[in-house]
C-alpha positions in Angstrom: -6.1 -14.1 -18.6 -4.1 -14.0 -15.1 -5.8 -13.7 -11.7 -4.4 -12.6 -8.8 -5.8 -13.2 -5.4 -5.9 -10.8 -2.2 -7.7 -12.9 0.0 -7.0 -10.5 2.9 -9.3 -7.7 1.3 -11.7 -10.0 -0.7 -10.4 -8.8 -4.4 -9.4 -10.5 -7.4 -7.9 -8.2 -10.3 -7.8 -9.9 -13.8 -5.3 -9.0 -16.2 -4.0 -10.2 -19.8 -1.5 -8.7 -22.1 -2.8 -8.3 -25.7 -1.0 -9.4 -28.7 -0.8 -5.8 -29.7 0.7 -4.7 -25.8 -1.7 -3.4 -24.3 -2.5 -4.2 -20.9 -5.3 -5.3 -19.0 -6.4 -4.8 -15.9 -10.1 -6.0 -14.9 -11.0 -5.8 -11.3 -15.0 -6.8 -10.7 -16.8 -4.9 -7.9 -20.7 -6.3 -7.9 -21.6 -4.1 -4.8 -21.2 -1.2 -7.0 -24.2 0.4 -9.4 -20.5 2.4 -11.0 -18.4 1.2 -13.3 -15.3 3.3 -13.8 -12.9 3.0 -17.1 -9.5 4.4 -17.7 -7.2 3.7 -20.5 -3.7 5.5 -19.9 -0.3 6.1 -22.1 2.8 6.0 -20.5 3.1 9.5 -21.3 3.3 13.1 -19.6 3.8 16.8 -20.1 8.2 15.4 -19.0 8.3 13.4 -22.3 8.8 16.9 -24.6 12.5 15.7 -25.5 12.7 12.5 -27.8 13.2 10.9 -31.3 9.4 10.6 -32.9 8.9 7.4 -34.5 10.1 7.3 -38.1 12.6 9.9 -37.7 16.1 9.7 -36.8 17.0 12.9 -35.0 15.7 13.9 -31.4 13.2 16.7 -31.4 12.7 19.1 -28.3 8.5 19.6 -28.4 7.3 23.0 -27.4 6.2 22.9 -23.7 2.5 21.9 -23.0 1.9 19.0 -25.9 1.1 16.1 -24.2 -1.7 18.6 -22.5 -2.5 20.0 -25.8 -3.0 16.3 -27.1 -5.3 15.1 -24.6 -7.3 18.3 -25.5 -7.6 17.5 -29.3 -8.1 13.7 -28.7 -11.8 14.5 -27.9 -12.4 16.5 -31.1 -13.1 14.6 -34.1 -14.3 14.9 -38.1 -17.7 14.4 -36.8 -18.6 15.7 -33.8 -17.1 16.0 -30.3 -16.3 12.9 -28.7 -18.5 14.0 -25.4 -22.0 13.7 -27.1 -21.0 9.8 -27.8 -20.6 9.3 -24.1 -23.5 11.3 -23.1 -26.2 9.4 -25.5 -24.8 6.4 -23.3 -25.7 7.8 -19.7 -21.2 8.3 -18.9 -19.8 11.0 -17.8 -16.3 11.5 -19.5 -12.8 13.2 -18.7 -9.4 13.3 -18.9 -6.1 13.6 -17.4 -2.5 14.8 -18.1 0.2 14.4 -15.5 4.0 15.0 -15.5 3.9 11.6 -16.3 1.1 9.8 -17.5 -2.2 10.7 -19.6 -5.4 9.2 -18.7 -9.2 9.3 -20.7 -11.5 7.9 -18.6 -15.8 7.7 -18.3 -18.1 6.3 -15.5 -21.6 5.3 -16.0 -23.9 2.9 -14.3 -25.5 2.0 -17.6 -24.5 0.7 -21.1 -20.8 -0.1 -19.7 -20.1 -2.2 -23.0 -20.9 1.2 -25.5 -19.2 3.1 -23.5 -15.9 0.9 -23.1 -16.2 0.9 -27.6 -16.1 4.4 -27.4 -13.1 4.4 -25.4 -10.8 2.4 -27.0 -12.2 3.9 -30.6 -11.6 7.4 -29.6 -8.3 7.3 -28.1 -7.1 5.3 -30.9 -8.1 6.9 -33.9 -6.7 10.7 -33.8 -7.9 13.8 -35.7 -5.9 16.9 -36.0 -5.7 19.7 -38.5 -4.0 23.0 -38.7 -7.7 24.8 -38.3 -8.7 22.4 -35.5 -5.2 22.9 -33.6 -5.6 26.8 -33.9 -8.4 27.0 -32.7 -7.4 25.1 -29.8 -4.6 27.8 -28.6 -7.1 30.3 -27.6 -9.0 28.2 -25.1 -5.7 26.9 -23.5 -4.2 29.9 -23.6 -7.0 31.5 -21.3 -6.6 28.2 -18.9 -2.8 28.7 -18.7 -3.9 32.6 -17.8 -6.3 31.6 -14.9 -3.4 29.2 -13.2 -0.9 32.2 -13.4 -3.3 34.0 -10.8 -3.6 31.0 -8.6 -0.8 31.4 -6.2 -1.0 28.4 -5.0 0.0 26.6 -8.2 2.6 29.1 -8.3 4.2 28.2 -5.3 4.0 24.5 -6.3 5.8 25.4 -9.3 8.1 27.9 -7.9 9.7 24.9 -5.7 10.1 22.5 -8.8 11.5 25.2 -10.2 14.3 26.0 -7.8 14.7 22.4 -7.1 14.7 20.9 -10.8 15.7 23.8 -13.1 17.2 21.6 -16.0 14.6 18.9 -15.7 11.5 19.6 -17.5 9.1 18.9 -14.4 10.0 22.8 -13.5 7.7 23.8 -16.6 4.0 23.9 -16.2 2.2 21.2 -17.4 -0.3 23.4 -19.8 3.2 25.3 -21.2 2.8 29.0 -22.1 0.6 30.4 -24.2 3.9 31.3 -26.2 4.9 27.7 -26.4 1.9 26.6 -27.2 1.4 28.7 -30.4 4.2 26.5 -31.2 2.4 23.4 -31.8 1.1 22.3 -35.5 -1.1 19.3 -36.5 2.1 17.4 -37.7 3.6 17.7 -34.2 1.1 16.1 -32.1 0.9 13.0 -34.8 4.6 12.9 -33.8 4.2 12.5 -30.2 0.6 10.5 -30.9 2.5 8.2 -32.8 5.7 7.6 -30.1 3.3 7.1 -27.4 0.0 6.3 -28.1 0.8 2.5 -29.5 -1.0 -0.4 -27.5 2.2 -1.5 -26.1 2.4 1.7 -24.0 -0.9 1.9 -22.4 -2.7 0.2 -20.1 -6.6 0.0 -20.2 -8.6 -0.4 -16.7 -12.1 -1.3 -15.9 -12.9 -1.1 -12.5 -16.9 -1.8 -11.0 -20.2 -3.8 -11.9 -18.1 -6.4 -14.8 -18.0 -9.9 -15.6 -14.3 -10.3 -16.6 -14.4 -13.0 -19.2 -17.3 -10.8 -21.6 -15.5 -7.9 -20.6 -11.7 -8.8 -21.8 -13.5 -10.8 -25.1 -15.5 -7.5 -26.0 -11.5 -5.6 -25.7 -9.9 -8.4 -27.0 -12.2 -8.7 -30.4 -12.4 -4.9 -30.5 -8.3 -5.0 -30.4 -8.0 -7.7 -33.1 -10.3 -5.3 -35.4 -7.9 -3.1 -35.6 -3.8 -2.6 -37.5 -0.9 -1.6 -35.1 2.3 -0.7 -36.3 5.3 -2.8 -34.9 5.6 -1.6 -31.1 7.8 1.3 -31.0 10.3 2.3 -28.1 10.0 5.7 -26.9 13.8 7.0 -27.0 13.2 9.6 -24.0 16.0 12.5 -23.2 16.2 13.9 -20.0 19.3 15.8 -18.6 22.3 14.7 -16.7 21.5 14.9 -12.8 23.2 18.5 -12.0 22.7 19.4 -8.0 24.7 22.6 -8.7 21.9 24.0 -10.2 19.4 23.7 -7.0 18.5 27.3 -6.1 18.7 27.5 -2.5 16.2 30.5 -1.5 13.7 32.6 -4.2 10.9 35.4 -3.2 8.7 36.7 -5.5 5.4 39.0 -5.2 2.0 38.3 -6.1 -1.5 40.3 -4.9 -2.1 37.8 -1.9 -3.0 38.3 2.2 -0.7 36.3 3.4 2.7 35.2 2.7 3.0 31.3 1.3 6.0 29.3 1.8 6.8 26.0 0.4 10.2 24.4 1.4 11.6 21.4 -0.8 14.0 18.5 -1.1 15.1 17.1 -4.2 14.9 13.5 -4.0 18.2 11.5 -5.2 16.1 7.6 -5.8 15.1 8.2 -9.3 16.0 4.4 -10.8 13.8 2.9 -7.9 11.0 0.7 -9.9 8.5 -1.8 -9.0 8.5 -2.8 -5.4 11.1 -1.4 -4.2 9.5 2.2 -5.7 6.6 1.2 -3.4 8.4 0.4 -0.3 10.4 3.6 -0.7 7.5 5.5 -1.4 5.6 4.1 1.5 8.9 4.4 4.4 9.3 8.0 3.3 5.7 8.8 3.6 5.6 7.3 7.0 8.4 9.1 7.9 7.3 12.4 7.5 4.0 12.1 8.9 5.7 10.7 12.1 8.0 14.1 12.0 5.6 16.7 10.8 2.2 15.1 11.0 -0.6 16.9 13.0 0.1 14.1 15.9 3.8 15.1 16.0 5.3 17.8 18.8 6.4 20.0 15.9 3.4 20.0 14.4 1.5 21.1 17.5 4.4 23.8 18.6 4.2 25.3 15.5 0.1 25.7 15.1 0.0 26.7 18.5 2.5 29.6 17.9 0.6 30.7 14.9 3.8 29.6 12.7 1.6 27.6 10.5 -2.2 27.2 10.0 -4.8 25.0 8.3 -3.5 25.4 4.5 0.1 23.5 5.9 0.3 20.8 3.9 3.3 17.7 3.3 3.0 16.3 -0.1 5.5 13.2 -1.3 5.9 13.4 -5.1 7.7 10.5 -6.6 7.6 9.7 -10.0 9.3 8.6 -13.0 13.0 10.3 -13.1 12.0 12.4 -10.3 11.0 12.7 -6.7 10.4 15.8 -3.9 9.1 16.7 -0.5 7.4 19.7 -0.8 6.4 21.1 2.8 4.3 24.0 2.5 2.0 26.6 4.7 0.7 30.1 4.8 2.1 32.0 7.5 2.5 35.5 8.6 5.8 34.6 10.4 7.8 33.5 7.3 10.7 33.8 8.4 10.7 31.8 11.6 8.9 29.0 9.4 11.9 28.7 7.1 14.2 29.0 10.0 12.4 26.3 12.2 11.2 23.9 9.5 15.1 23.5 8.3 16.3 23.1 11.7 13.5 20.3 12.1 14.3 18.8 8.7 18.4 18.4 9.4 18.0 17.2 13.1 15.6 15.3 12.4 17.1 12.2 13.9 16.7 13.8 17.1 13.4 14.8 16.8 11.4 12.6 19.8 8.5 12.4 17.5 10.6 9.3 15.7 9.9 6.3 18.3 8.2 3.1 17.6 5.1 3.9 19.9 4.4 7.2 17.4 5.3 5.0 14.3 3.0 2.2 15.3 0.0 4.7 15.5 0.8 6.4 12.5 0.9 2.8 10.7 -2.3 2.1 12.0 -3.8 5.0 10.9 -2.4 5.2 7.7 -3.7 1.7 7.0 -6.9 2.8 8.1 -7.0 5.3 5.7 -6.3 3.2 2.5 -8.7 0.3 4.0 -11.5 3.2 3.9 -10.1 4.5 0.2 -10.2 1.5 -1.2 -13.9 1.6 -0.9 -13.9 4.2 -3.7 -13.8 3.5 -7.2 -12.6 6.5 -8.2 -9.6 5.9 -5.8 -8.9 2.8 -7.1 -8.7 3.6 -11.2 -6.1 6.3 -9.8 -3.7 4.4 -8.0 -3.6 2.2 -10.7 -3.3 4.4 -13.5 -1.3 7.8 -11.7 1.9 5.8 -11.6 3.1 2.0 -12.1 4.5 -0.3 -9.1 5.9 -3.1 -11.6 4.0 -6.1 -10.8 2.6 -4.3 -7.7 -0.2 -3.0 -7.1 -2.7 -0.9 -5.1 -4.0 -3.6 -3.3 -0.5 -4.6 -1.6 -0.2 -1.2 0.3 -1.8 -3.0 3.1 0.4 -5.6 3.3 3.5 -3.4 3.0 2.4 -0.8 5.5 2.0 -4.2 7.6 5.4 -5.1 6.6 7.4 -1.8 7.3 9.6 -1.4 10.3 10.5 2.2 11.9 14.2 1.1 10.9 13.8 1.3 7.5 12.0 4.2 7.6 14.7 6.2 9.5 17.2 4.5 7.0 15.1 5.9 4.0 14.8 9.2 5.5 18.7 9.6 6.8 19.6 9.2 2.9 16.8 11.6 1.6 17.2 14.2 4.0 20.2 16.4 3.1 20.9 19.7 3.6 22.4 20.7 -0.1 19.2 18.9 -1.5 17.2 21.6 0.2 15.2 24.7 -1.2 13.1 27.1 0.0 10.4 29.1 -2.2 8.2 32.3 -0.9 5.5 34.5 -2.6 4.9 38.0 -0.3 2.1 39.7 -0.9 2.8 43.0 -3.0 3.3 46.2 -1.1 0.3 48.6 -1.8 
């Protein structure tokens, strides 16, 4: 077992690599009464295109498995998953992102029982035709209630424009017509591919010793038969910036017009540290442009061109990245038309000076000083998206690292004016 030291924020994370693959990640927090758990695949609603273990053709899967999976993972021959958690005082869940899926419980009792039933649950699947059928209904009505939420439709309507080839346009629930798709066989297929040890990662963040804590996984690990460690043959398509739509309006039965304009970010090989840096300078970057501390921001509140729903949001993940910069406003129009003229001169924007970049690195440090005081935070970070040998506890030191040079140098390459898109939704006319 490794440690690694943070002196500078008084952590230690301990973390071992199993014979089988799968990683370990311990980090002990005794001022907590809550111990968090997450154990995560390397695997999201993107991976639909690939050649399942065993076979030796690629097979397109219908949109929404890797949801649909982590759905069926809590059913089994016996009972639903949920009850074992419950008779053990932990509240359980699970996530699926574009690229990862996460099960996860907290408790502040009974951590070891708890931690069994993780690693038992995930790793012993159940699925039959009658069980999978019966499934389709429930996610079909979730599917229906996000397709009134026009919110999530203007977050999708920007992938959309921005990415329509790459399969991070496509909701990650599917449609209720892909998801009558999906058989029993199928989601052993994609279990099997990317469910093996050697893809996941299991963390255990709170109120643990680490040595009992990585013996109990390691002996529960070494109970158990893994095939040979398979590697995922992913498909993605070729990068095509052709196919960017450039502007798209649709209607939905809203007050107020939404608007989300996009950029299509180019840095999709970045991993590791230099993901993090590039994550972090970009960040930085556009909260010193468009942050509620910037001119523009305050110009374009006080003029009633935005409101309190304006948001920024930074998506960068594996083979894909965006700025999505979105508000309800009723002055669409002069949104779209300002917010591009901000984004392409934005090198002379006098909200970029080292003076406004200092305070925003201050506060901005502040602000993940104050997060990492949350557990919940933590697990995240650590299981939303992978930094290499990096980790949540060196944001600090990089924010402390960054210079306002190389954020202008990461923004001058990701801010281009045939990378940009613009989505609307107006309300329908009565």
């Amino acid at each position: 077992m490794q440690t690694k030291e943070y002196p500078q924020l008084n952590e230690t994370l301990y973390t071992e690599t199993l014979e089988n693959g799968l990683q370990v990640v311990l980090l002990p927090k005794p001022d907590f009464n809550k111990t968090y758990a997450l154990f995560g695949t390397d695997f999201g609603s993107i991976d639909q295109h690939f050649t399942p273990i065993g076979q030796s053709e690629p097979v397109n899967f219908p949109d929404g498995i890797a949801h649909f999976l982590e759905h069926k993972m809590f059913e089994k021959e016996d009972g639903d998953i949920f009850h074992e958690f419950s008779k053990y005082g932990a509240a359980a869940n699970a996530f699926t992102s574009f690229t990862r899926t996460a099960y996860l419980f907290s408790t502040t009792h009974f951590v070891e029982e708890n931690l069994k039933t993780l690693l038992d649950f995930v790793q012993a699947p159940y699925f039959t035709e009658e069980t999978v059928e019966k499934e389709k209904g429930i996610i079909a009505q979730e599917i229906g209630m996000y397709e009134d939420e026009a919110s999530f439709q203007l977050m999708m309507g920007i992938l959309q424009n921005l990415y329509p080839d790459h399969p991070v346009h496509i909701d990650i629930l599917g449609t209720v017509e892909s998801i009558n798709q999906i058989t029993a066989d199928m989601l052993y297929d994609n279990y099997n591919t990317f469910y093996h040890p050697s893809n996941m990662t299991l963390l255990v963040v709170g109120q643990i010793e680490p040595e009992e804590t990585m013996a109990l996984i390691r002996a529960n690990q070494e109970a158990k038969d893994f095939p040979e460690a398979p590697t995922p043959n992913r498909i993605f398509p070729e990068e095509n910036l052709a196919e960017i739509t450039a502007e798209k309006t649709t209607y939905m039965p809203i007050q107020k017009p939404k608007v989300s304009l996009g950029i299509r970010g180019l840095q999709t090989d970045l991993t590791g540290e230099n993901a993090l840096r590039y994550e972090i300078a970009m960040s930085l970057y556009m909260e010193m442009l468009l942050g509620p501390t910037s001119e523009t921001y305050l110009s374009l509140y006080d003029e009633g061109i935005i409101d309190d729903s304006y948001s920024t949001e930074f998506l960068f993940e594996r083979t894909f990245n965006t700025i999505n910069i979105s508000t309800d406003t009723k002055q669409p129009e002069e949104f779209k038309k300002r917010m591009k003229a901000i984004l392409l001169e934005h090198q002379e924007s006098a909200d970029i000076n080292p003076e406004h970049f200092e305070l925003i690195k201050r506060k901005t440090i502040g602000k993940v000083l104050q997060a990492l005081n949350s557990l919940e935070y933590i697990a995240y970070q650590f299981m939303s998206k992978s930094y290499g040998e990096a980790t949540v506890f060196d944001f600090v030191p990089f924010l402390e690292e960054m210079t306002l040079e190389e954020t202008i140098e990461v923004a001058n390459d990701y801010i281009r004016e045939e990378l940009l898109s613009v989505f609307t939704i107006l309300p329908e006319e009565s």
